[in-house]
C-alpha positions in Angstrom: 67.0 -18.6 -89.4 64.3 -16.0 -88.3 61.9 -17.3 -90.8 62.4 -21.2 -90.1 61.6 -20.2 -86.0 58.7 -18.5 -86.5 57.1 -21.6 -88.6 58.3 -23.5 -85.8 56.0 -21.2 -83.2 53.0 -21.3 -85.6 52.9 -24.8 -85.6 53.4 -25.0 -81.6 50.6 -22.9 -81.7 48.0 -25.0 -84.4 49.1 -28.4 -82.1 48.0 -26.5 -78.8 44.6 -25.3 -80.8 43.7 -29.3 -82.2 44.9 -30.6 -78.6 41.9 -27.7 -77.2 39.4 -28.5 -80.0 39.5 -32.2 -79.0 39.1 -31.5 -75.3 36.2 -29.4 -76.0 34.7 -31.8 -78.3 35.3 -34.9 -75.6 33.8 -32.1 -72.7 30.9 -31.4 -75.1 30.0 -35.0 -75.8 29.9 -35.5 -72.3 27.8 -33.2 -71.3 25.3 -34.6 -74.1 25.9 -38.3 -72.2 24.6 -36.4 -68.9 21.8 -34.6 -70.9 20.6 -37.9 -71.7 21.3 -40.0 -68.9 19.3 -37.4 -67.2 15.6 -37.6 -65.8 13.6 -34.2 -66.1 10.6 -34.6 -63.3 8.4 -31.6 -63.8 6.5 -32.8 -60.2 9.5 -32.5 -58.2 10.4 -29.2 -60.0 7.2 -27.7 -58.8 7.3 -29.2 -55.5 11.2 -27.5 -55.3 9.5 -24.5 -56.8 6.3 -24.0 -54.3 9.0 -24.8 -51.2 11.3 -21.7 -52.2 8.2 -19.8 -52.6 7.2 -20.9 -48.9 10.7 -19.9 -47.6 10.7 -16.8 -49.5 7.2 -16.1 -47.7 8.2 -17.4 -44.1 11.5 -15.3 -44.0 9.0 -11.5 -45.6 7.1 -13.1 -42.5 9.5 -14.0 -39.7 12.0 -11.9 -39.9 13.7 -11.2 -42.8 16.4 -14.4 -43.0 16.7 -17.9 -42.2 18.1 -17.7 -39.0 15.0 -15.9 -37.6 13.0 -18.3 -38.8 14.4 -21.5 -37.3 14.4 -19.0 -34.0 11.0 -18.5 -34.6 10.5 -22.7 -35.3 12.6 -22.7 -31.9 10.6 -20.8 -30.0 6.9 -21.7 -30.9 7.8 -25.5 -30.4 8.7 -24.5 -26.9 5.3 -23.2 -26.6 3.4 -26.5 -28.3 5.4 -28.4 -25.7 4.1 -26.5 -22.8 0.7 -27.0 -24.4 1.4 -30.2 -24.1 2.7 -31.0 -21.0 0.1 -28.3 -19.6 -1.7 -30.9 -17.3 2.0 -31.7 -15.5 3.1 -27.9 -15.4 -0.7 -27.2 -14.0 -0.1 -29.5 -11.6 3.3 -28.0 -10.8 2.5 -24.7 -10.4 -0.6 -25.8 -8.0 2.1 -27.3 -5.8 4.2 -24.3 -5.7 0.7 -22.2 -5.4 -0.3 -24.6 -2.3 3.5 -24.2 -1.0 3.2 -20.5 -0.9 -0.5 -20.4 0.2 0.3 -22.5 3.2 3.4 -20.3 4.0 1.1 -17.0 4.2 -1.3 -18.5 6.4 1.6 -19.6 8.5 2.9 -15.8 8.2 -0.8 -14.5 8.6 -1.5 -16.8 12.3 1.5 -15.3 13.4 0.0 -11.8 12.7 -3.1 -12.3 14.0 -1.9 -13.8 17.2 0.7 -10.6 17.8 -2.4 -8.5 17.4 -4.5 -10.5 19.8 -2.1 -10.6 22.1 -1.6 -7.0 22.1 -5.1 -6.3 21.7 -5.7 -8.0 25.6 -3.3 -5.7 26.6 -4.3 -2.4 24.8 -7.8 -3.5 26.0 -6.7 -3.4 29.9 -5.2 -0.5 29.5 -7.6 1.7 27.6 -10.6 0.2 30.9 -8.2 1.1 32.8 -7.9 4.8 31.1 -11.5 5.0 31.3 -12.2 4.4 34.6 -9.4 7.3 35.7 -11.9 9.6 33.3 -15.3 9.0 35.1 -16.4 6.3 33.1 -16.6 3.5 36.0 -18.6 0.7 34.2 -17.3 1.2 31.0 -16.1 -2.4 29.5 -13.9 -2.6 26.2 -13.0 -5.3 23.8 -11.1 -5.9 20.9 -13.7 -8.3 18.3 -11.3 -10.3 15.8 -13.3 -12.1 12.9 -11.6 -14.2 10.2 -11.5 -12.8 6.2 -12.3 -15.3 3.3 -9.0 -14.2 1.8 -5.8 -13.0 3.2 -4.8 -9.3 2.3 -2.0 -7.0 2.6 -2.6 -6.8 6.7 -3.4 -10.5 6.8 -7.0 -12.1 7.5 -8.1 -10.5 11.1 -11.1 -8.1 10.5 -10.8 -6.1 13.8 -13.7 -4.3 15.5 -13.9 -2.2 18.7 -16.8 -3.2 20.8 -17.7 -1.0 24.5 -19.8 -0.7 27.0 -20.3 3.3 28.6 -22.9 1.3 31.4 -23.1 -1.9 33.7 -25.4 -4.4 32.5 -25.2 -3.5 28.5 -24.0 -5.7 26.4 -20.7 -4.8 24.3 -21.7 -3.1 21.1 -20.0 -1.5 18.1 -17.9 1.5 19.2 -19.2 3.5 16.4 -22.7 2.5 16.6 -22.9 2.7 20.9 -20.6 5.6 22.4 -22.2 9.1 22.4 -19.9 12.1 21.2 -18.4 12.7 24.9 -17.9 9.1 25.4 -16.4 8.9 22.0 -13.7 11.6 23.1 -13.1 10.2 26.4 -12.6 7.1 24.6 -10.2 8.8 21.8 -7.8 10.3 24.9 -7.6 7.2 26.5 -6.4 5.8 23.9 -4.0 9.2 22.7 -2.5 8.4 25.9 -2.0 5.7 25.7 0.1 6.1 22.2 1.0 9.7 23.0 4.8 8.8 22.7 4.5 7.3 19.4 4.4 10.5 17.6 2.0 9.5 15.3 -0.3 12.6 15.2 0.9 15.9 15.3 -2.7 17.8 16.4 -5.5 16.3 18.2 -8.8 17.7 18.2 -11.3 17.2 21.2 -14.7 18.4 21.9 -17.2 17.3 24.1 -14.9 15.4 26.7 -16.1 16.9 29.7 -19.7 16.0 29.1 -20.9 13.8 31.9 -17.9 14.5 34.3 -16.7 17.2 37.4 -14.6 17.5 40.0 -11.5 15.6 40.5 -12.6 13.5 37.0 -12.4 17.3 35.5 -8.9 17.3 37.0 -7.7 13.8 35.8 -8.9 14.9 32.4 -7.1 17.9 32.2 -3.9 16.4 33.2 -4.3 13.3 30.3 -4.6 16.0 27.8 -1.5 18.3 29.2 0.1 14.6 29.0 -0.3 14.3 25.4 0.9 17.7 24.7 4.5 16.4 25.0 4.0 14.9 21.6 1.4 16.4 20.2 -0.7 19.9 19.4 -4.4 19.6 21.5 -7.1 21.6 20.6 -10.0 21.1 23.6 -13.1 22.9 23.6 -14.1 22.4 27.0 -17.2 24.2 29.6 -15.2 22.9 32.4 -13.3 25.2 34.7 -10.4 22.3 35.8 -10.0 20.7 32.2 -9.5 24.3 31.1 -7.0 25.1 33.3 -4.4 23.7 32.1 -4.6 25.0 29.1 -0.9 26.7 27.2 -3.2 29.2 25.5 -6.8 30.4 25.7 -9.2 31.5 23.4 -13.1 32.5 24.0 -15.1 31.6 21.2 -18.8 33.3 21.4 -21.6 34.4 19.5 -23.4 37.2 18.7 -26.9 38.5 16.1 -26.2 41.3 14.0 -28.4 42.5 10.7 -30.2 38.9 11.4 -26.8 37.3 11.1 -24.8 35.2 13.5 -21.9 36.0 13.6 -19.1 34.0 15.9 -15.8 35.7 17.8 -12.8 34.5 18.7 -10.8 36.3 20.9 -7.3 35.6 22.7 -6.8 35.4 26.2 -4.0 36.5 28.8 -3.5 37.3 31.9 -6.4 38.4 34.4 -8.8 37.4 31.1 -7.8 33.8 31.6 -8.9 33.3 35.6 -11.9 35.6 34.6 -13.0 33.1 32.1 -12.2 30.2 34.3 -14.4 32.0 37.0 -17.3 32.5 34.3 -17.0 28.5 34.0 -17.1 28.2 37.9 -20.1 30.8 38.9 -21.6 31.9 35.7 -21.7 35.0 34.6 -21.9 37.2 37.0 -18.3 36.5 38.7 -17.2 37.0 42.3 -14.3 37.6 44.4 -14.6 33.8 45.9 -15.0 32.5 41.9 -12.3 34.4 41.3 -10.1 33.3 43.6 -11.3 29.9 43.1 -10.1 30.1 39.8 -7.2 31.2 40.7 -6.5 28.6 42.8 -7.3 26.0 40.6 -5.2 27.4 37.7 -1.9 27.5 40.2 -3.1 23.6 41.1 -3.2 23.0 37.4 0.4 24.2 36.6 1.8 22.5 39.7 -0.1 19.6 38.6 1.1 19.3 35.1 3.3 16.2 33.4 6.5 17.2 32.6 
């Protein structure tokens, strides 16, 4: 029994291998049908050929894979149609430049016309000023010429113009007032500021040139003015300017070993109304100077802006 089933398997076996060979043979004879059905075109095998070449060398190029390389496509056709449609977004962007060009000259004639109208008033002010320091004639002015181009501060190039004298014509600050004039000019306008803050020490020299008396006086009491906000330094040859000086120092000179040499020296007390009296009679200082000075450094304290 044994021996009759394991015929029976060997010949299950042999069917299965004929039933294979005959599939293989019908598979293989197909495959020779295709093989000759088929067209070999040795032209569109090198055209397939050079175009995986190209996208082998376009994705080494531009980035590495596919995807980068359509981004790439993407990208630069975005730029070829700007390049294209340049004369439209030329004209475009003029618009929106003309837009904006028109809205800072808007912005800009607004400007200037804040500064010319404070410049009349600042200009009022600092005659005014003047005029309470001895200069009686003086005229001033604010000049306003227009840029070519607007800046950062707008288009108004601003120049002071005065006048120290009747009868002359408005000039150039910088080019017309002489050094005294020039620091008159400078505490009118200090004074005019003073509350702003904007300096912290003010330098003055030369402000009593061309002055005396109760000019001296008004002089004295602009500068104490400004010393709410602000440190002064005034060299001054005038006994009521000096007066109301906080501190005191006596600058002089002296030749030694054909040197100059220049002293500084602190005053207090009795040194102060000696000095004072020095500016009043000179050097050689008597009683009256003394008590002159005196007098006008008690009229100086009661006098001072507080």
């Amino acid at each position: 029994m044994a021996g009759i089933s394991g015929f029976a398997s060997i010949d299950d076996c042999k069917n299965r291998l004929d039933s294979a060979r005959f599939e293989l043979e019908d598979i293989c004879q197909t495959l020779i049908d295709i093989k000759t059905d088929a067209e070999f075109d040795e032209n569109e095998y090198e055209q397939l050929d050079k175009r995986y070449d190209l996208i082998k060398s376009l994705t080494r190029k531009y980035g590495g894979s596919i995807e980068r390389v359509l981004d790439y496509l993407h990208n630069i056709k975005s730029q070829y149609e700007e390049l294209e449609n340049s004369e439209v977004l030329l004209s475009h962007l003029e618009s929106e430049r003309k837009k904006e060009e028109d809205k800072l000259n808007h912005q800009a004639e607004i400007l200037s016309n804040l500064r010319k109208d404070v410049a009349r008033e600042i200009s009022q002010k600092i005659v005014s000023e003047l005029r309470q320091l001895g200069m009686k004639s003086s005229t001033f002015d604010v000049k306003f010429s227009k840029l070519d181009t607007i800046t950062a501060e707008g288009y108004d190039e601003v120049e002071f113009e005065f006048s120290a004298n009747k009868g002359q014509e408005l000039k150039s600050l910088s080019k017309t007032a002489s050094g005294g004039e020039l620091s008159r000019f400078m505490l009118a306008v200090k004074n005019i500021f003073a509350e702003t803050g904007v300096a912290q020490t003010l330098i003055f020299d030369e402000i009593d040139s061309g002055i005396s008396g109760e000019t001296g006086n008004i002089v004295g009491q602009k500068l104490y003015n400004i010393t709410k906000y602000a440190q002064v330094l005034c060299i001054t040859h005038l006994p009521q300017v000096a007066s109301y000086g906080d501190e005191f120092f006596y600058v002089s000179k002296q030749e030694e070993n054909n040197t100059t040499i220049t002293n500084i020296k602190h005053l207090e007390g009795d040194e102060i109304i000696f000095n004072i009296a020095r500016m009043i009679g000179g050097n050689k200082v008597s009683e009256i100077a003394l008590s002159h000075a005196n007098e006008m450094r008690n009229l100086a304290i009661k006098n001072r802006i507080i």
